[in-house]
C-alpha positions in Angstrom: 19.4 -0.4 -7.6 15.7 0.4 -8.4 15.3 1.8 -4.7 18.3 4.2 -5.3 16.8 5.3 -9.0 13.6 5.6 -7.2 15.2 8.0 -4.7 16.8 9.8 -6.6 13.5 10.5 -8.9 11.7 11.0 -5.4 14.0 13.8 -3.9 13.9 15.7 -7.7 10.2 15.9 -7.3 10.0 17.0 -3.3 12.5 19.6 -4.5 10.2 21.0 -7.4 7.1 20.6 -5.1 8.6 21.7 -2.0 12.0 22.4 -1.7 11.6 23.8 2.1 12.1 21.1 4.0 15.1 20.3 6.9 15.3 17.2 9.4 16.5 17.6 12.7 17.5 15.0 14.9 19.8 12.7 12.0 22.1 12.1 14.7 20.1 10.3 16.7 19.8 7.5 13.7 21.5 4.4 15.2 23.9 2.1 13.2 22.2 -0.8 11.4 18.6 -1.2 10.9 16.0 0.3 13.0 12.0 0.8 13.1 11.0 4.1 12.1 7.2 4.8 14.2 5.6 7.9 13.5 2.6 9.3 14.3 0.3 9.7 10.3 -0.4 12.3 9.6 -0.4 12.4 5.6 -0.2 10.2 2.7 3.0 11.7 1.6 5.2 11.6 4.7 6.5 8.6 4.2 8.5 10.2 1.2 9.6 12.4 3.1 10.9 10.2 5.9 12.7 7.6 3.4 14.8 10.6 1.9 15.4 11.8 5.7 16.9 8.4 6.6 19.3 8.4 3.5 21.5 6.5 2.9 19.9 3.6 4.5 17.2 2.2 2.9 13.9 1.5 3.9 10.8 -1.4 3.5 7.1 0.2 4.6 3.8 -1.7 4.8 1.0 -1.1 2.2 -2.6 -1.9 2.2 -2.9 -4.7 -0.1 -5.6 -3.1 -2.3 -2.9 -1.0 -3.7 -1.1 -3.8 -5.2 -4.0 -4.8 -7.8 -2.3 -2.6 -9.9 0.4 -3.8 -11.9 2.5 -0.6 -12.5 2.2 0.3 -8.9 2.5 -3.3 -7.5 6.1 -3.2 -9.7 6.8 0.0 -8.2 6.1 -0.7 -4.5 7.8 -4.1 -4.7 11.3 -2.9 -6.0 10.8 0.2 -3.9 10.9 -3.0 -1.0 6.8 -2.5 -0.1 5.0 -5.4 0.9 1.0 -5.9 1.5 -1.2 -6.0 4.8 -4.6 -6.7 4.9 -5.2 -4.3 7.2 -9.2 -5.9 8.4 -7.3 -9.3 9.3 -3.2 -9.2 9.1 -1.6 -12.9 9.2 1.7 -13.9 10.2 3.4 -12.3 7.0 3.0 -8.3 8.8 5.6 -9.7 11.3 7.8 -12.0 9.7 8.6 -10.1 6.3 9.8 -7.6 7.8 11.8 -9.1 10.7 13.9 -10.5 7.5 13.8 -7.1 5.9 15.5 -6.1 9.6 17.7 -9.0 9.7 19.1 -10.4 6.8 18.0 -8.0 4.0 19.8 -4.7 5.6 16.6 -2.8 5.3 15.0 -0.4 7.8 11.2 -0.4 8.5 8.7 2.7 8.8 5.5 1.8 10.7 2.6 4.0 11.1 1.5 2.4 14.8 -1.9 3.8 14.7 -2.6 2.0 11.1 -4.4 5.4 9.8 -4.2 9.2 9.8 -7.5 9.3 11.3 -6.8 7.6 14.7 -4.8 8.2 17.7 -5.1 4.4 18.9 -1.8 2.7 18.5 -1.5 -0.9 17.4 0.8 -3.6 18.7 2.7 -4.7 15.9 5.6 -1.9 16.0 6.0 -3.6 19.6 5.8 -7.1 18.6 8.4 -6.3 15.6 11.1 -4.2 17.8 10.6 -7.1 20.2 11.2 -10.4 18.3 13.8 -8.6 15.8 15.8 -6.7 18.6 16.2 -3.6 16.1 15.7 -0.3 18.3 12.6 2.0 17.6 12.9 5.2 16.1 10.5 8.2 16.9 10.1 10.5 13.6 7.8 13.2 13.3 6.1 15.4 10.3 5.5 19.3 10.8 4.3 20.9 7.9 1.1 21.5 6.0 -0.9 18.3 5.7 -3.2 19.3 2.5 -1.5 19.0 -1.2 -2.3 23.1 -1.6 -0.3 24.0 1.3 2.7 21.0 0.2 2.2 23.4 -3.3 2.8 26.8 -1.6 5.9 25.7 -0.2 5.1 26.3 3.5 8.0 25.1 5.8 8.3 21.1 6.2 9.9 19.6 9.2 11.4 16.4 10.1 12.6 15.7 13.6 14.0 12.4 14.6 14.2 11.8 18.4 16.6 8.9 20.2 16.5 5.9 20.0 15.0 2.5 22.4 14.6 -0.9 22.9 12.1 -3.7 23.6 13.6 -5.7 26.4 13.5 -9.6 24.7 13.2 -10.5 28.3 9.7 -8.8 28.8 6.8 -10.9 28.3 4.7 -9.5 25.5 1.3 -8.7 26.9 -1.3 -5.5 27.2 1.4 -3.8 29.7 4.1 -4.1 27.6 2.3 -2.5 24.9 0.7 0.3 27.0 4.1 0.9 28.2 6.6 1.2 25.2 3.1 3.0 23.3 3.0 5.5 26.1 6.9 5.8 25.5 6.3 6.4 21.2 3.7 9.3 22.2 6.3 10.9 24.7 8.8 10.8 22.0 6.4 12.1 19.4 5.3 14.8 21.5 8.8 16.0 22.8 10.2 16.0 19.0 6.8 18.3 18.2 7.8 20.8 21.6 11.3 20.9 20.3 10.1 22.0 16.5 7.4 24.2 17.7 5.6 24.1 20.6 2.3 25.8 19.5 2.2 23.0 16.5 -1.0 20.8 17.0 -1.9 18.3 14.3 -5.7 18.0 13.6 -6.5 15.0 11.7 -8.5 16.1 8.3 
């Protein structure tokens, strides 16, 4: 119930903010839960891609640091958050939410590359998609990536490419990864062509 209030408050304020944003793509979202992987490229995106995917709703990984707070550690654990330490990440990054994808009805979005300032994808996303058996998602942001140009109401775009899977049968090793993270940046960079092929993201 507090995720749905949540929302609701969430898509009020991207409409006052910026109300100039589509998604493209929403038929490629598969029935059940799935792993949302997107390349970072701003601290407000994931907004953005949790209204995209409504009605379904959605757990996302948060640095730990942010839950010292206790108004924001209410607000990110009804909002179905949970915390990574990002330096040294334990079992917990892989099991909660293989029962958020399991038995809680929840979707996941995972930033791979861990930051907005990297291009080096991380194994988890493959580790995850691979023990849970839930299909991987590509999702993309085009739009302005400072607050000013989220302000001026510059055109926001969400494109959602098709889903695939992490064969259960393949052993997970460095080829595995390589492979299905090779496969994510395809996907990333065929949604981008398909938006607007000129776009180029520049990390800030």
């Amino acid at each position: 119930m507090f995720y749905k209030f949540i929302r609701v408050i969430a898509r009020g304020v991207v409409f006052l903010l910026n109300g100039n944003w589509h998604v493209t793509g929403k038929e490629n979202l598969p029935e059940g839960t799935y792993i949302i992987v997107a390349p970072h490229r701003n601290w407000w995106e994931p907004i953005f891609f949790a209204l995209a995917m409504s009605p379904q709703e959605t757990s996302f990984m948060a640095k730990q640091e942010l839950f010292k707070y206790p108004v924001l550690r209410y607000i990110l654990i009804h909002a179905h958050a949970f915390p990574v330490d990002r330096a040294n990440p334990g079992p917990s990054a892989v099991k909660k939410p293989i029962n958020f994808l399991k038995k809680e009805n929840l979707s996941l979005i995972m930033f791979p590359s861990g930051t907005r300032h990297s291009d080096d994808l991380k194994g988890g996303a493959v580790l995850i998609a691979k023990l849970s058996q839930k299909p991987l998602v590509p999702m993309v942001y085009q739009g302005p990536d400072t607050f000013k140009g989220l302000l001026k109401r510059q055109k926001i775009t969400i494109g959602i490419g098709e889903p695939f899977s992490v064969d259960k049968k393949e052993k997970m090793n460095d080829e595995l990864t390589a492979k299905i993270d090779q496969q994510m940046k395809d996907s990333w960079q065929a949604i981008d062509n398909s938006i607007d092929p000129s776009y180029k993201y520049i990390p800030k």
